[in-house]
PDB file with one MODEL, atoms N, CA, C and O in Angstrom:
MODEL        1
ATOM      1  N   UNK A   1    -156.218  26.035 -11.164  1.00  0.00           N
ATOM      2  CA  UNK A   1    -155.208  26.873 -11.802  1.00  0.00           C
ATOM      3  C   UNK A   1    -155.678  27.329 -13.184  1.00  0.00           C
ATOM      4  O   UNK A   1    -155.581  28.505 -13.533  1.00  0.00           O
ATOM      5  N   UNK A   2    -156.261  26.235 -14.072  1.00  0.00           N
ATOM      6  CA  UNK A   2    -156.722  26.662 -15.027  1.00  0.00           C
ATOM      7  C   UNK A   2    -157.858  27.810 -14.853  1.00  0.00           C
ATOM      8  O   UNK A   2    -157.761  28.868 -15.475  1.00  0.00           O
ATOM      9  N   UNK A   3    -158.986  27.534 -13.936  1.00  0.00           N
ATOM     10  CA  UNK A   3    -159.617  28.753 -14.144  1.00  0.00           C
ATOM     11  C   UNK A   3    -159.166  30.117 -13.379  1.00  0.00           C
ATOM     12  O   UNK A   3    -160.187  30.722 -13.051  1.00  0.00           O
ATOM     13  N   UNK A   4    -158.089  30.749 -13.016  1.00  0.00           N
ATOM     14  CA  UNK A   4    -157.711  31.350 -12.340  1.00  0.00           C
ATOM     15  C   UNK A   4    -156.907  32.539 -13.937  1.00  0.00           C
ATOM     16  O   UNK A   4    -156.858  33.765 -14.032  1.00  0.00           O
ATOM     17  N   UNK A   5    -156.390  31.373 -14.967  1.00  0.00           N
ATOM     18  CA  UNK A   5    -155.797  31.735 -15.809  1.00  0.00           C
ATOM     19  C   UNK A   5    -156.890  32.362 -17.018  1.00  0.00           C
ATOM     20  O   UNK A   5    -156.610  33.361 -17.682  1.00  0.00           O
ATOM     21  N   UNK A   6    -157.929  31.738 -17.141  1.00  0.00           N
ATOM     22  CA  UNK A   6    -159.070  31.746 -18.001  1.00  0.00           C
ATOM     23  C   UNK A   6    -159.690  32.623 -17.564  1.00  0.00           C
ATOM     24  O   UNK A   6    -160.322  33.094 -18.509  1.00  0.00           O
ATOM     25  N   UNK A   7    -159.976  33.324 -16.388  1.00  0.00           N
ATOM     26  CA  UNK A   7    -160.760  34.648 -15.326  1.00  0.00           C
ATOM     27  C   UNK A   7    -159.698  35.733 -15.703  1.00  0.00           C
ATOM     28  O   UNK A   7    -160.158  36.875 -15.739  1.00  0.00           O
ATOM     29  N   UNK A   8    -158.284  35.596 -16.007  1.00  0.00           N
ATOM     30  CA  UNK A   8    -157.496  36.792 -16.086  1.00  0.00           C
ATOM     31  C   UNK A   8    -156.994  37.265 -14.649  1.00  0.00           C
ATOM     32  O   UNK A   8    -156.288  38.271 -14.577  1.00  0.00           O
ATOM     33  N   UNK A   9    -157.339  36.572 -13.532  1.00  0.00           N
ATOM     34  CA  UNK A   9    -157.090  36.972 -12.173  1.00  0.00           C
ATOM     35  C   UNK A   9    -155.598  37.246 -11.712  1.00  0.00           C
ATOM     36  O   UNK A   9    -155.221  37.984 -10.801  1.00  0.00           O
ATOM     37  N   UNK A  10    -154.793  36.409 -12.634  1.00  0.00           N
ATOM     38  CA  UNK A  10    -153.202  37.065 -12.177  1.00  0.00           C
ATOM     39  C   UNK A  10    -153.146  38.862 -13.260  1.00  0.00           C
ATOM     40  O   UNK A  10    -152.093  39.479 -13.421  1.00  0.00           O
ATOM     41  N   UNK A  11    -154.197  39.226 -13.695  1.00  0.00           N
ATOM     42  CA  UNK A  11    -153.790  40.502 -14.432  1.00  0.00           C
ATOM     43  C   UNK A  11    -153.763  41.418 -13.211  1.00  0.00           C
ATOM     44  O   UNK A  11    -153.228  42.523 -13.311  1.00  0.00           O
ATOM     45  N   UNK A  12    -154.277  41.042 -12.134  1.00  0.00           N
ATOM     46  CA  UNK A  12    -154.183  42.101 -11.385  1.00  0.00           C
ATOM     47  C   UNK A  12    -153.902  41.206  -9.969  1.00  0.00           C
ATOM     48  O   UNK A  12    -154.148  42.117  -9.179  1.00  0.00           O
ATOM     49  N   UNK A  13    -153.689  40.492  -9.434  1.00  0.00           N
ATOM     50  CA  UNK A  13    -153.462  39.900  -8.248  1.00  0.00           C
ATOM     51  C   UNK A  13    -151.775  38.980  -8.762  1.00  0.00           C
ATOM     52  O   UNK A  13    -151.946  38.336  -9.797  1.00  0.00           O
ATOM     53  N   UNK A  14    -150.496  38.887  -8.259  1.00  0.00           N
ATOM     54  CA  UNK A  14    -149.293  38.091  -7.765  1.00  0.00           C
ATOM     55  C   UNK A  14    -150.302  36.907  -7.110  1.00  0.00           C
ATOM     56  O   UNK A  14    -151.056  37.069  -6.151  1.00  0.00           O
ATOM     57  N   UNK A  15    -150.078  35.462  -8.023  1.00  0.00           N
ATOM     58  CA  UNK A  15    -150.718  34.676  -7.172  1.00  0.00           C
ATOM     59  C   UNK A  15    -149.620  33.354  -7.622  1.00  0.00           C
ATOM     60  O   UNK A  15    -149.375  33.034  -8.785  1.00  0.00           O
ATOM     61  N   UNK A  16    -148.985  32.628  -6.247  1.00  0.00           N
ATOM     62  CA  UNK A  16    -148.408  31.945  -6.347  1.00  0.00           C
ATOM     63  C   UNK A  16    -148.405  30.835  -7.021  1.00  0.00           C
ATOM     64  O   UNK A  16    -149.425  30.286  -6.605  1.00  0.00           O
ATOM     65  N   UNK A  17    -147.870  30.045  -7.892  1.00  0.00           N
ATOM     66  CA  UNK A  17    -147.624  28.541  -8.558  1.00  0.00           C
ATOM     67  C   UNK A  17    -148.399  28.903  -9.876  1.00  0.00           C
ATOM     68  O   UNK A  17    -148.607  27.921 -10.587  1.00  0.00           O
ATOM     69  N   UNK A  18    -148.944  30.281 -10.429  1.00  0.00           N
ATOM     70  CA  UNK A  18    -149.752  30.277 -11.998  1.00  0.00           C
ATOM     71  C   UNK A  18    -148.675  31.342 -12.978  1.00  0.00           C
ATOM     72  O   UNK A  18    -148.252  32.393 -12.498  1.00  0.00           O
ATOM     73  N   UNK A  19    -148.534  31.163 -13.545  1.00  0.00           N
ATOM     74  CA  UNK A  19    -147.401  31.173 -14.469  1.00  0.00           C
ATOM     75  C   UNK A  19    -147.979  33.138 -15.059  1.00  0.00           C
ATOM     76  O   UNK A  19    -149.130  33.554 -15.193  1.00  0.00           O
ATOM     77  N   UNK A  20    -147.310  33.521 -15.167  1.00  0.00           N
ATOM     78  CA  UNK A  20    -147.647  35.005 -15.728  1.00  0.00           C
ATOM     79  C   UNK A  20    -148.952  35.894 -14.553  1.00  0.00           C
ATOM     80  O   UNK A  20    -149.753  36.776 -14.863  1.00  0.00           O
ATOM     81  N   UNK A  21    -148.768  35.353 -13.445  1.00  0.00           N
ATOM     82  CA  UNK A  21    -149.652  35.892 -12.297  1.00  0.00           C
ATOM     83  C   UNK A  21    -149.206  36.766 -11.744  1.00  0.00           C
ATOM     84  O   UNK A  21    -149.124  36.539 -10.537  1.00  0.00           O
ATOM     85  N   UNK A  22    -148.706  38.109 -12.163  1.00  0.00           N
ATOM     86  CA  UNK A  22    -148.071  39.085 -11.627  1.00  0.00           C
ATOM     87  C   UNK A  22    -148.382  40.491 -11.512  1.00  0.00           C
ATOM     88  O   UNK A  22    -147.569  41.415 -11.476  1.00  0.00           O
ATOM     89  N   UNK A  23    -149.728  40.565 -11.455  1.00  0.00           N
ATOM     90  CA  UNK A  23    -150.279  41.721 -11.224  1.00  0.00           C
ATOM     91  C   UNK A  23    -150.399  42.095 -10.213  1.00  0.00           C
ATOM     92  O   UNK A  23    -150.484  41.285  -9.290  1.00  0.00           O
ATOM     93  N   UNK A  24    -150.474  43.898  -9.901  1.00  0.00           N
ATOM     94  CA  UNK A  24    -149.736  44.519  -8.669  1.00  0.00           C
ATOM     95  C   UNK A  24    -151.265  45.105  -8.491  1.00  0.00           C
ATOM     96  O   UNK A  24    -151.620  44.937  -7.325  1.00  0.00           O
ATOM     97  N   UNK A  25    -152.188  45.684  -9.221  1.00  0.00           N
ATOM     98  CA  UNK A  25    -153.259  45.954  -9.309  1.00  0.00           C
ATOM     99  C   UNK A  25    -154.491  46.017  -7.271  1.00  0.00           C
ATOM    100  O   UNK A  25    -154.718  46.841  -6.385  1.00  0.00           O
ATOM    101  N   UNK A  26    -154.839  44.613  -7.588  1.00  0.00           N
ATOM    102  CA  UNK A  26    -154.999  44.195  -6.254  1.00  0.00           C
ATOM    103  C   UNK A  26    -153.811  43.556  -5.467  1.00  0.00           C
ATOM    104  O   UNK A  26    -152.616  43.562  -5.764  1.00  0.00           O
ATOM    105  N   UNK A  27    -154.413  43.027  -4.433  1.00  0.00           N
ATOM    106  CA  UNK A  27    -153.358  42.647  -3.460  1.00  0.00           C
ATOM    107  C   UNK A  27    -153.100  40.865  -3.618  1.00  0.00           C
ATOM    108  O   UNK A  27    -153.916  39.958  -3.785  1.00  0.00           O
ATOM    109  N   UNK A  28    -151.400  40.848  -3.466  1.00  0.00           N
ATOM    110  CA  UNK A  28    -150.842  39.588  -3.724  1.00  0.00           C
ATOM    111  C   UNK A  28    -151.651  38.288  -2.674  1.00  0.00           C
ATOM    112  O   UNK A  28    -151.785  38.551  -1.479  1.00  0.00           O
ATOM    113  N   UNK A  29    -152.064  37.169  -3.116  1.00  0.00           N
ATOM    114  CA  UNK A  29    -152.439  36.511  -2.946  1.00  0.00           C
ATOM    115  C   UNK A  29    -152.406  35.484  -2.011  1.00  0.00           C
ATOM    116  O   UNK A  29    -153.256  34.744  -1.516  1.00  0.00           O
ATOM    117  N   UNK A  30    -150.752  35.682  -1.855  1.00  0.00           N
ATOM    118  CA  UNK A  30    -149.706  34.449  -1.055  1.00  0.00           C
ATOM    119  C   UNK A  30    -150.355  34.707   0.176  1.00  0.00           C
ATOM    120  O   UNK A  30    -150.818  35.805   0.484  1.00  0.00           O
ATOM    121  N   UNK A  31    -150.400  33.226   1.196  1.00  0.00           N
ATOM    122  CA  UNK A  31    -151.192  32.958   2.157  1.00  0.00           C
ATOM    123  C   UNK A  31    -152.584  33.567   2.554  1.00  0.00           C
ATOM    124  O   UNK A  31    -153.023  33.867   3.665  1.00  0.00           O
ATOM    125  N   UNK A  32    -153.263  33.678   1.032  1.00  0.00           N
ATOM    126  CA  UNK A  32    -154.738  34.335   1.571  1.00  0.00           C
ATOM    127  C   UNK A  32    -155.606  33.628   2.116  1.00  0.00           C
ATOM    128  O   UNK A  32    -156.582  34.292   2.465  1.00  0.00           O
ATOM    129  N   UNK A  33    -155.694  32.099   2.437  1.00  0.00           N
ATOM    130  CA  UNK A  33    -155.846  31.119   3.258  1.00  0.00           C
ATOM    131  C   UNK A  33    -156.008  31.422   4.480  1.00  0.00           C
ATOM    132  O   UNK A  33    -157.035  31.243   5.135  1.00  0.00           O
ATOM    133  N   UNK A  34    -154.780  32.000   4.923  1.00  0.00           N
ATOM    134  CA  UNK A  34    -155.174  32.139   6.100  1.00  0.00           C
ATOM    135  C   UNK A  34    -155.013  33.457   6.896  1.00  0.00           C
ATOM    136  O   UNK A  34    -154.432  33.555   7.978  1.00  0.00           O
ATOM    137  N   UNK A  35    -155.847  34.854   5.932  1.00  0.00           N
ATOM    138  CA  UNK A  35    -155.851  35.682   6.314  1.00  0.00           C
ATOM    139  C   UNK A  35    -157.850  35.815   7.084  1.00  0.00           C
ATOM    140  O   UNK A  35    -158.926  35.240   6.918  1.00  0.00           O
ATOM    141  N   UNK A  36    -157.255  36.995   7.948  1.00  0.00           N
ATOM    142  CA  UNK A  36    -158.536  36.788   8.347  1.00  0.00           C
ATOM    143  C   UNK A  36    -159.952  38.130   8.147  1.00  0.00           C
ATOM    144  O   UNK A  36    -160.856  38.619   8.825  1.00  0.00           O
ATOM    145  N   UNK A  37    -159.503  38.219   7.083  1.00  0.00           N
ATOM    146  CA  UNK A  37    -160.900  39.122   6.449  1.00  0.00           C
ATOM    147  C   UNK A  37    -160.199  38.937   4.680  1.00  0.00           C
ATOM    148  O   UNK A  37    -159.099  38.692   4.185  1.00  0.00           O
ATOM    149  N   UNK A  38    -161.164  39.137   4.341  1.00  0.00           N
ATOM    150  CA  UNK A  38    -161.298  39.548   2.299  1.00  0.00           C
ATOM    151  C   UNK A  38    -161.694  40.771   2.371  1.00  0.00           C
ATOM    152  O   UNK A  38    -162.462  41.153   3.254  1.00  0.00           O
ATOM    153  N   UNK A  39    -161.090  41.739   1.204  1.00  0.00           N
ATOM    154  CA  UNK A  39    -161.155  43.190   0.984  1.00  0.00           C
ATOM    155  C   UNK A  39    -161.105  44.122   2.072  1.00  0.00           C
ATOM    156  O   UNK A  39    -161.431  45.306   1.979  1.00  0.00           O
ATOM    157  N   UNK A  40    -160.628  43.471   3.255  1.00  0.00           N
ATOM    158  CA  UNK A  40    -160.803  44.174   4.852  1.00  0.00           C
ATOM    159  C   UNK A  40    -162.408  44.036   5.347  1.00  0.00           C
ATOM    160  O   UNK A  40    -162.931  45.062   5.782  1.00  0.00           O
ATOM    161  N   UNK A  41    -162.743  43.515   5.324  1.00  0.00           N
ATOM    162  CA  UNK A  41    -164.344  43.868   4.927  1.00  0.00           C
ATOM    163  C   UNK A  41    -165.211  42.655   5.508  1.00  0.00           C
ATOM    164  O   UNK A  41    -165.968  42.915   6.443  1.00  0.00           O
ATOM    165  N   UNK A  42    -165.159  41.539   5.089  1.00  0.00           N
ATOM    166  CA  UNK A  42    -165.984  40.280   4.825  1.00  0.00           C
ATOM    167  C   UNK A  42    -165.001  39.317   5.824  1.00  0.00           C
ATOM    168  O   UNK A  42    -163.781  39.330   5.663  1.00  0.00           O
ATOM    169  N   UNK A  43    -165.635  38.495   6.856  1.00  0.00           N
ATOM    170  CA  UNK A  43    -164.981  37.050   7.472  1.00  0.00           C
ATOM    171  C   UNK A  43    -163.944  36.251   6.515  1.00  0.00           C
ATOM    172  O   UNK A  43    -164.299  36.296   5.337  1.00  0.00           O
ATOM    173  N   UNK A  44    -163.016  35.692   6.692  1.00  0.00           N
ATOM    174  CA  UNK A  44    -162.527  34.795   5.261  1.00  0.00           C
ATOM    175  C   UNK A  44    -163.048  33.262   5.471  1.00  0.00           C
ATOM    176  O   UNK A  44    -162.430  32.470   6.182  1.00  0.00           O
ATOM    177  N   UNK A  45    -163.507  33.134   5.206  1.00  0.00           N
ATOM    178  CA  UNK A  45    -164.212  31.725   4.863  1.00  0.00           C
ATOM    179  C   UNK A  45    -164.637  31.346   3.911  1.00  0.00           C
ATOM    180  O   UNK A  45    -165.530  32.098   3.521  1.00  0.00           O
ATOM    181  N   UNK A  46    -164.424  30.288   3.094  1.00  0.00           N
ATOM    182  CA  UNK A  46    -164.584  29.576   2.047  1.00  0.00           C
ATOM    183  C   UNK A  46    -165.946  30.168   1.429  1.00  0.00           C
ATOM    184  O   UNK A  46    -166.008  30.794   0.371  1.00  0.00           O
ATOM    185  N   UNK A  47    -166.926  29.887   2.197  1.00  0.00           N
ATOM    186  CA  UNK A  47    -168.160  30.353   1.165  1.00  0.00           C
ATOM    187  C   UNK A  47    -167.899  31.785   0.963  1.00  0.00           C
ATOM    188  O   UNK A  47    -167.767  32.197  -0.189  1.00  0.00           O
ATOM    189  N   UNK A  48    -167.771  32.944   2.412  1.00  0.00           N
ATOM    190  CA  UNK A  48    -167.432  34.605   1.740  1.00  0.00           C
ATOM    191  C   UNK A  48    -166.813  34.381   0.217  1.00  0.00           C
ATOM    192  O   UNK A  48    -167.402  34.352  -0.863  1.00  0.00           O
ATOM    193  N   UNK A  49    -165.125  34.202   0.596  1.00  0.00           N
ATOM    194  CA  UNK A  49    -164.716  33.772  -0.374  1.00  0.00           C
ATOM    195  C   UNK A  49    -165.416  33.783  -1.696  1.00  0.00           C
ATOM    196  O   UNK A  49    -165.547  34.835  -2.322  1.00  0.00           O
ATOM    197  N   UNK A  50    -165.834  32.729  -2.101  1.00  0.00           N
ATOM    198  CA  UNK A  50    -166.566  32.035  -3.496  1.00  0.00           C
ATOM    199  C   UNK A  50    -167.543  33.338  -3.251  1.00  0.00           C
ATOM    200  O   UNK A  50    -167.412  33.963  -4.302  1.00  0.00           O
ATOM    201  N   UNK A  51    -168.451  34.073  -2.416  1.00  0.00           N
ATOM    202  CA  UNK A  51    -169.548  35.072  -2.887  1.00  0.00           C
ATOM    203  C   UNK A  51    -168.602  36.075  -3.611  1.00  0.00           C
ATOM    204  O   UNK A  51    -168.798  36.506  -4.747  1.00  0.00           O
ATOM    205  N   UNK A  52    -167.370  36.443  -2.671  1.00  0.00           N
ATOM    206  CA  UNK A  52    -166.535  37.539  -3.396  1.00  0.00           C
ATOM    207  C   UNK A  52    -166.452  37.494  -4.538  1.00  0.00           C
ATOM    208  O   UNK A  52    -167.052  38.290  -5.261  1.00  0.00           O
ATOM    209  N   UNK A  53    -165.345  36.129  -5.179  1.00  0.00           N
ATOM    210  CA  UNK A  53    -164.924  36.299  -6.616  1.00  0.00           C
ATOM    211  C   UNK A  53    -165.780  35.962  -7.061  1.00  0.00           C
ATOM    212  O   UNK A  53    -165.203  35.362  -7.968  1.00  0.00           O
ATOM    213  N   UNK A  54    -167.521  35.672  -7.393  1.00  0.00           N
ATOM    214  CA  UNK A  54    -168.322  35.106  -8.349  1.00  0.00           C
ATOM    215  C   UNK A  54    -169.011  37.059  -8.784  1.00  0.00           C
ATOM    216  O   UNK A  54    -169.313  37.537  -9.877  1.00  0.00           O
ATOM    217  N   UNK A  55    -169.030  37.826  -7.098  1.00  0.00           N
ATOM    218  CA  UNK A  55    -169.244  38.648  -7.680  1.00  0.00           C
ATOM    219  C   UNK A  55    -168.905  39.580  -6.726  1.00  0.00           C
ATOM    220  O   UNK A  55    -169.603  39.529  -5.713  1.00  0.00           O
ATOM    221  N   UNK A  56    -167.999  40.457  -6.748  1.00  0.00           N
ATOM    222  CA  UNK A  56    -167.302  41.397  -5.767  1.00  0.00           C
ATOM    223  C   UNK A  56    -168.171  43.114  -5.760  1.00  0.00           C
ATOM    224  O   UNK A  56    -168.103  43.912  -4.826  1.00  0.00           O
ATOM    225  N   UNK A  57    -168.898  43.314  -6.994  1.00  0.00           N
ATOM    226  CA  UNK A  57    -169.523  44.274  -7.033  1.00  0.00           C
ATOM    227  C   UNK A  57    -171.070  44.085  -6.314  1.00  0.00           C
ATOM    228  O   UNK A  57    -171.813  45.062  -6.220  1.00  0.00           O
ATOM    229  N   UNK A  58    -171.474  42.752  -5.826  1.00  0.00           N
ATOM    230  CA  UNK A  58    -172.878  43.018  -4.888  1.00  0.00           C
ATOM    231  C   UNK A  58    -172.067  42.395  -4.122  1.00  0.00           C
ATOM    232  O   UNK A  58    -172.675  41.452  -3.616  1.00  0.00           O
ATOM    233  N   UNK A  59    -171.029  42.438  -3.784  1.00  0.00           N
ATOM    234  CA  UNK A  59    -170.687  41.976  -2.244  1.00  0.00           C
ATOM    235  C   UNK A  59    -170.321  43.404  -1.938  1.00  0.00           C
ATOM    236  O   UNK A  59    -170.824  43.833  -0.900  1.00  0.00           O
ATOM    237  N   UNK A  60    -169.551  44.240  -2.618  1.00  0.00           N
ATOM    238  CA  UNK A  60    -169.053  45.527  -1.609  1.00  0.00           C
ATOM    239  C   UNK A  60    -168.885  46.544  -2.775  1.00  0.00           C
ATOM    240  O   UNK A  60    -167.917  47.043  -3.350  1.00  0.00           O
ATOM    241  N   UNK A  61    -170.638  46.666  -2.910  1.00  0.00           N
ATOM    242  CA  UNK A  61    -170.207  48.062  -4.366  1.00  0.00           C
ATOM    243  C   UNK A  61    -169.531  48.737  -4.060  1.00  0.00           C
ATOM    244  O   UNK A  61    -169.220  49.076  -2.918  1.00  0.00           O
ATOM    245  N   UNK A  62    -168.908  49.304  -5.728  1.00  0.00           N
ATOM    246  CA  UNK A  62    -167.910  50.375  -5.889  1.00  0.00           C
ATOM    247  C   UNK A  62    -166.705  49.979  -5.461  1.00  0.00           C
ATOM    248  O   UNK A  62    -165.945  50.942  -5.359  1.00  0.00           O
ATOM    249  N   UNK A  63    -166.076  48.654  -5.084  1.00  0.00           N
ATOM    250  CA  UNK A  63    -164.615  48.236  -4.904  1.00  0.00           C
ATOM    251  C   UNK A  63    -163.931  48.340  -6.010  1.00  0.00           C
ATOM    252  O   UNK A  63    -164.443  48.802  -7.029  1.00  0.00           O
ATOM    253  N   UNK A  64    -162.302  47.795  -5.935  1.00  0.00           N
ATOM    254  CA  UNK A  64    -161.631  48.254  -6.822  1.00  0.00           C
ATOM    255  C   UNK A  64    -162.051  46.862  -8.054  1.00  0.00           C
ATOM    256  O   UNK A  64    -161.937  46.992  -9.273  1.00  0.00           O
ATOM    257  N   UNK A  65    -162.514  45.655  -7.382  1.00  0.00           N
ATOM    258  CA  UNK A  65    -162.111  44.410  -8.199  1.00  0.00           C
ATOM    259  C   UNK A  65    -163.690  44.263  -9.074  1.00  0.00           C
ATOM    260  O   UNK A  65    -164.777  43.965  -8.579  1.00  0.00           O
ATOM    261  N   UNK A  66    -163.461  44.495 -10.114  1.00  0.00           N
ATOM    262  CA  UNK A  66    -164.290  44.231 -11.492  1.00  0.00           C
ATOM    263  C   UNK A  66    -165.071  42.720 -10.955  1.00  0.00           C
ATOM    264  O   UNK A  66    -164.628  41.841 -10.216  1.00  0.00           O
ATOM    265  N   UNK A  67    -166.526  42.847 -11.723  1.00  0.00           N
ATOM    266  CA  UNK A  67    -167.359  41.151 -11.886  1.00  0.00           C
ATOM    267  C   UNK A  67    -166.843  41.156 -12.938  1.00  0.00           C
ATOM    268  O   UNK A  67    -166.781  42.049 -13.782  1.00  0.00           O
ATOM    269  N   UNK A  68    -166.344  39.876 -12.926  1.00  0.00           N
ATOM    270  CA  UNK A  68    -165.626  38.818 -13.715  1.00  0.00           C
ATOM    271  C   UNK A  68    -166.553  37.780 -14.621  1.00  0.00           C
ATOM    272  O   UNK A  68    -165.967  36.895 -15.244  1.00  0.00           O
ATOM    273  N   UNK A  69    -167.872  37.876 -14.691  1.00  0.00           N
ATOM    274  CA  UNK A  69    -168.468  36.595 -14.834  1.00  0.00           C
ATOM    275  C   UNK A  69    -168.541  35.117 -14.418  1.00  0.00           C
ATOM    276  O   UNK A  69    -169.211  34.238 -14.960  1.00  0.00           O
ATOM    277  N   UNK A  70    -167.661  34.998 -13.271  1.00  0.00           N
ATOM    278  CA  UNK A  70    -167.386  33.836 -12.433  1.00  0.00           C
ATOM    279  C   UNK A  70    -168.684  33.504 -12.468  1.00  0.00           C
ATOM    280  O   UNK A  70    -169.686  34.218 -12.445  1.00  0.00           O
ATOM    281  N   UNK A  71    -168.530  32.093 -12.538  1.00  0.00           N
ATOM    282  CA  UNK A  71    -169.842  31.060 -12.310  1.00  0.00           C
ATOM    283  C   UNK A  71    -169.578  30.884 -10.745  1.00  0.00           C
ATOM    284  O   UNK A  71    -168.546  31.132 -10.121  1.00  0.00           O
ATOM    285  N   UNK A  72    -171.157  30.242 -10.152  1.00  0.00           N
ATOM    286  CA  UNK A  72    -171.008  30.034  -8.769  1.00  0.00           C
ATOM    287  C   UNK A  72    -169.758  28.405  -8.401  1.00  0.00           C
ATOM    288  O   UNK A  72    -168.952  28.116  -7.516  1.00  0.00           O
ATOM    289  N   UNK A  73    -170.190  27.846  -9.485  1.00  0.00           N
ATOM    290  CA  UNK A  73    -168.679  26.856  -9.691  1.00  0.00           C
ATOM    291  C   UNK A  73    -167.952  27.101  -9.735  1.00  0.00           C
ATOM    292  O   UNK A  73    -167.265  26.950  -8.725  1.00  0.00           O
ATOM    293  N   UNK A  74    -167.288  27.784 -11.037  1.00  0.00           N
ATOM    294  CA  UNK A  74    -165.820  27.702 -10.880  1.00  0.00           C
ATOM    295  C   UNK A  74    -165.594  28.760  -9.587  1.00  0.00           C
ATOM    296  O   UNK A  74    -164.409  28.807  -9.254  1.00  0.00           O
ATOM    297  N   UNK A  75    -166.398  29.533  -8.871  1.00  0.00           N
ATOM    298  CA  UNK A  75    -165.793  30.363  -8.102  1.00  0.00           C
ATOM    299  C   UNK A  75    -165.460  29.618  -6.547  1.00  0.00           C
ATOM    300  O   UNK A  75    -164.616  29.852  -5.682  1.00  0.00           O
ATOM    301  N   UNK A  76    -166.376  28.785  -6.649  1.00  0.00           N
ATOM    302  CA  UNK A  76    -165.837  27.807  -5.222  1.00  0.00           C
ATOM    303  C   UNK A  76    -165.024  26.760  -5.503  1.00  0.00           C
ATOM    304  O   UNK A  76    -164.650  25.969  -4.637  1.00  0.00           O
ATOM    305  N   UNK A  77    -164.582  26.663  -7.168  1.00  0.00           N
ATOM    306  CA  UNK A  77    -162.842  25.911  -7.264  1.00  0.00           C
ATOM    307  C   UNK A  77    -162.150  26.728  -7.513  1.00  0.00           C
ATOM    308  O   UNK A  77    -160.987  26.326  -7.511  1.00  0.00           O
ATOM    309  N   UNK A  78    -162.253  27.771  -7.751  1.00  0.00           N
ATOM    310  CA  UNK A  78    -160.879  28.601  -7.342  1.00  0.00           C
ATOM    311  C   UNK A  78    -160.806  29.102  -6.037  1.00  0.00           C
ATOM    312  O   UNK A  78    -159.816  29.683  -5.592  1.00  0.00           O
ATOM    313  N   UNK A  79    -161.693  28.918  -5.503  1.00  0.00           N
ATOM    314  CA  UNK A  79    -161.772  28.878  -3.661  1.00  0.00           C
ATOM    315  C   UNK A  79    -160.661  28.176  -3.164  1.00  0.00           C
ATOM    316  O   UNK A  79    -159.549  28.606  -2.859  1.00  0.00           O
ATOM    317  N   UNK A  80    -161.230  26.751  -3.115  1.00  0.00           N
ATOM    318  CA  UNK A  80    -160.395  25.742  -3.030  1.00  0.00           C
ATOM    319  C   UNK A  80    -159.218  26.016  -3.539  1.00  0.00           C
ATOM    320  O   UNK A  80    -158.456  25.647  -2.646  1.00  0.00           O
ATOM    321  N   UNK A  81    -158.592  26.415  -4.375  1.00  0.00           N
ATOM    322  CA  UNK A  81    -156.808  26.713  -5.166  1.00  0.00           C
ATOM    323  C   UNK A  81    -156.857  27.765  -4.155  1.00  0.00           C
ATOM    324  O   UNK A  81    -156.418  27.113  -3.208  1.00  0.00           O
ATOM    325  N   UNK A  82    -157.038  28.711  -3.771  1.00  0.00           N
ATOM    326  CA  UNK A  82    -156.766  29.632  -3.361  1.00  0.00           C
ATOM    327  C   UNK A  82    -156.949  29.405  -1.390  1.00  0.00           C
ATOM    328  O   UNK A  82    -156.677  30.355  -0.655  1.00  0.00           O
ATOM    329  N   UNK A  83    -157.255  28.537  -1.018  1.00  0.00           N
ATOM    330  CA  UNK A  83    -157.460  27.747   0.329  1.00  0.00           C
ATOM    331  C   UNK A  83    -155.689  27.554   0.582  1.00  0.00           C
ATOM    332  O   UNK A  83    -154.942  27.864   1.509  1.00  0.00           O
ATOM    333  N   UNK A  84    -155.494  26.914  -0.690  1.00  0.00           N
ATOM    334  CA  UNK A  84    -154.488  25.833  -0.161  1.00  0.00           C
ATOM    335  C   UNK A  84    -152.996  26.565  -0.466  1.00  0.00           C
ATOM    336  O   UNK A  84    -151.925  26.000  -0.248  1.00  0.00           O
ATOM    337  N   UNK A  85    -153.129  27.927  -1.009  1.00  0.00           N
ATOM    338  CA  UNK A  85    -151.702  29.190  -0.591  1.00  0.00           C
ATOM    339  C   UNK A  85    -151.471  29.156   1.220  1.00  0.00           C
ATOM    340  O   UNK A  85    -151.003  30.186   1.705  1.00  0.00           O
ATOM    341  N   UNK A  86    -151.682  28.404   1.836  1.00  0.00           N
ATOM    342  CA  UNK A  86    -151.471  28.744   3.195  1.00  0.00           C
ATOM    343  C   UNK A  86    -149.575  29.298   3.413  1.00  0.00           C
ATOM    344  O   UNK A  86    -149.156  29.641   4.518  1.00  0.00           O
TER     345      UNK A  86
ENDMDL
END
């Protein structure tokens, strides 16, 4: 949760249980667990996942969602937080 808040990721994603997470920007978050693609695009699975948010611009140049500077860490613990919206 903390790094979710520290990334700025509710500025543009509604993401459940983080306090001021109410951005309409991208798409709301709730049960992204167990959806079955990321950006329409990519399998959803934990590792896709973590490649997405560490860096969404060499996963699918020219998308709408900015590199963030996500480390390859914190991006597979906010994986995990973001697993468990089922």
């Amino acid at each position: 949760m903390d790094l979710i808040k520290q990334y700025g990721c509710g500025g543009c994603h509604l993401i459940p249980g983080i306090v001021n997470a109410t951005g309409n920007v991208g798409p709301p978050l709730l049960h992204v667990g167990t959806r079955t693609y990321i950006a329409s695009f990519f399998s959803n699975s934990p590792e896709n996942m973590a490649l997405w948010i560490q860096d969404p611009q060499r996963a699918l140049p020219g998308n709408a969602m900015p590199r963030m500077g996500v480390t390859p860490q914190d991006s597979r613990d906010i994986t995990a937080f973001l697993y468990m919206l089922k």
